[in-house]
C-alpha positions in Angstrom: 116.5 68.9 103.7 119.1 66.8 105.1 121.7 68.9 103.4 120.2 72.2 105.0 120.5 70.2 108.8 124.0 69.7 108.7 125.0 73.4 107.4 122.8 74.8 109.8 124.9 73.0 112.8 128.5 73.3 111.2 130.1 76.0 113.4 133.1 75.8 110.8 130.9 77.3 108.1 129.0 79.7 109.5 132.6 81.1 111.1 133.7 81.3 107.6 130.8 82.7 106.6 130.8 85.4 108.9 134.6 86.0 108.6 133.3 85.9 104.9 130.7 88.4 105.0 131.2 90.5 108.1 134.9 91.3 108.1 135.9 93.2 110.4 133.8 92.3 113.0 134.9 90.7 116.5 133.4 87.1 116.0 134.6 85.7 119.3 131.6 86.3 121.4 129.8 83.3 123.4 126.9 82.7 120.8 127.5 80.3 118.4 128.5 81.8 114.7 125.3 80.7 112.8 123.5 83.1 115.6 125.7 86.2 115.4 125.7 85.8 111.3 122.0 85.6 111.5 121.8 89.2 113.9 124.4 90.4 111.8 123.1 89.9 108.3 119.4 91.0 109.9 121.2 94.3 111.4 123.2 95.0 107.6 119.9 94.4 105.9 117.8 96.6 108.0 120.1 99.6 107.3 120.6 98.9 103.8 116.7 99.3 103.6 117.2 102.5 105.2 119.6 103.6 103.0 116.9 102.8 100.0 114.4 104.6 101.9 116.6 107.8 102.4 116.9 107.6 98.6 113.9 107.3 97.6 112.7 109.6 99.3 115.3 112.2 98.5 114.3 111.8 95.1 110.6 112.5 95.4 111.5 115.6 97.4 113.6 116.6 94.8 110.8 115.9 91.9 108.3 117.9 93.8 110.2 120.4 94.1 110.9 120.7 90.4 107.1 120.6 90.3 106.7 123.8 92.6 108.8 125.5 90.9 107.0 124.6 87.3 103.5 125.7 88.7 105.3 129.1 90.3 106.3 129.4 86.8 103.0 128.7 85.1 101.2 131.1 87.1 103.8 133.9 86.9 103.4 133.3 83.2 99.7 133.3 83.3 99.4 136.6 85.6 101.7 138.0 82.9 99.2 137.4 79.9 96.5 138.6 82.0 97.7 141.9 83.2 98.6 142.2 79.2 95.1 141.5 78.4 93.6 143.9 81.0 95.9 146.9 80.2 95.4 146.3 76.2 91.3 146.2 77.5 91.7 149.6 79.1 93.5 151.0 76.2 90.7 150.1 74.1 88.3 151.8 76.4 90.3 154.8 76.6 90.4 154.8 72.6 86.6 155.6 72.3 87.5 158.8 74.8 89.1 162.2 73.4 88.5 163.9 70.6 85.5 164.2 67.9 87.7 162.4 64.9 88.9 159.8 67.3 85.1 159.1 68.0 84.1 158.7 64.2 87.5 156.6 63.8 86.1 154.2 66.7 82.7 154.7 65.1 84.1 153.1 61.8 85.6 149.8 63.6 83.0 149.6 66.3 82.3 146.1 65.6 86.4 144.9 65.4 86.9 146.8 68.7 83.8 145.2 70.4 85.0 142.1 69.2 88.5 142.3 70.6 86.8 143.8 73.8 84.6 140.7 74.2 87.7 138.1 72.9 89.8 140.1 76.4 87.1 140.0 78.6 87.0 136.3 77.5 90.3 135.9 78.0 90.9 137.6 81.5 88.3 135.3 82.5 90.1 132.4 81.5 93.1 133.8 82.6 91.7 134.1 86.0 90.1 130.6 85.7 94.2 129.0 85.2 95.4 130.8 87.9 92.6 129.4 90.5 93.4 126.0 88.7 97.7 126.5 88.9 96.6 128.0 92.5 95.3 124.9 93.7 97.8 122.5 92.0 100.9 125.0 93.7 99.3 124.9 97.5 98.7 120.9 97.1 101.9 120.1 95.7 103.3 122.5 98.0 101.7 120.4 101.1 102.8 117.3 99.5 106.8 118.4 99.2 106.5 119.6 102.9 105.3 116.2 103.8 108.1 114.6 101.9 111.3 116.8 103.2 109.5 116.3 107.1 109.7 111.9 106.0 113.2 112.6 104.9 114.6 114.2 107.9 112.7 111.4 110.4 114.6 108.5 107.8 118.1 110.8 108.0 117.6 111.1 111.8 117.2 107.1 112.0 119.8 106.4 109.6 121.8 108.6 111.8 120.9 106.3 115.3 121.4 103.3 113.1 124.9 104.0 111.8 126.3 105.6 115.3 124.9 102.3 116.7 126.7 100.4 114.3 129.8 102.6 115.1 130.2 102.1 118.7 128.9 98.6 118.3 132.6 98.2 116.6 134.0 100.3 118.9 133.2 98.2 121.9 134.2 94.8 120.6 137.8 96.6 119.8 
C-alpha cells in the first residue's frame, strides 16, 4: 500500500505513462498527468467497448439474417412439396373420370389409389401444418433481425459522435 502512495503522487511517472500510452496527445494541460491519464485511459476504454459492441452486434445481424433466409428457403421448399402433392391428388381424382375401361382399371386398384389419396391428403395437411410452423419462426426471426440492424445503427451513430469527438479533441490541442 505504501508502494501504491508514492506512484500515485509521482508526476514523473504518470507523464511517462501517458507519453507511454497516449502518444500523440498534447499532455501540457494544467491537470496534473495522473488525472489526464486517468480521463484518457477512461475515454480509450469507453470507445474500445463501443467498438466490441458494434461487432457484436454486427455479427448477430448477420446470423439472423442467414437464418431468414434459411426459413424463406424451408418454406419455399415446403410450398413446393405441397403443390406437388395437391396436383398429383387431383390427378388421381381425375383418373377415376373418363371412359368405361379406365373405370374398371381404377376399379381393380381401388384400394392402392385410396390409399395414396388418404397418404396426400395426409400429407398436404402436414405440409400446411410446416408452413404455419416455418411461418411463425420467419415473422419472429424476422422481428428479431429488425431489432438488431435498428441496435446497430444507434451503436454506429454513437461510435460516430465518439470518434469525431475524439478527432477534434486532437484537433484543438494542435
Amino acid at each position: 500500500m505504501h508502494l501504491r502512495w508514492i506512484l500515485s503522487e509521482e508526476h514523473a511517472l504518470w507523464l511517462k505513462l501517458l507519453l507511454q500510452d497516449f502518444p500523440g496527445k498534447d499532455h501540457s494541460s494544467g491537470r496534473p498527468p495522473k488525472t489526464r491519464y486517468k480521463i484518457l485511459w477512461v475515454r480509450d476504454k469507453f470507445c474500445k467497448l463501443e467498438c466490441y459492441d458494434v461487432r457484436f452486434k454486427t455479427h448477430e445481424v448477420k446470423e439472423r439474417l442467414s437464418n431468414v433466409q434459411i426459413l424463406q428457403r424451408q418454406l419455399a421448399n415446403e410450398n413446393d412439396i405441397m403443390e406437388a402433392s395437391a396436383e398429383e391428388l387431383a390427378n388421381l381424382g381425375r383418373s377415376g373420370e373418363g371412359s368405361v375401361s379406365r373405370e374398371m382399371l381404377v376399379e381393380q386398384f381401388g384400394v392402392i389409389t385410396a390409399g395414396r389419396i388418404n397418404a396426400l391428403e395426409m400429407e398436404i395437411r402436414l405440409c400446411k401444418l410446416q408452413i404455419k410452423c416455418f411461418n411463425n419462426a420467419y415473422k419472429e426471426e424476422k422481428r428479431r433481425l429488425d431489432i438488431a440492424e435498428e441496435q446497430l445503427a444507434s451503436l454506429t451513430t454513437r461510435l460516430g459522435i465518439l470518434k469525431k469527438r475524439k478527432f477534434e479533441l486532437q484537433e484543438n490541442q494542435e
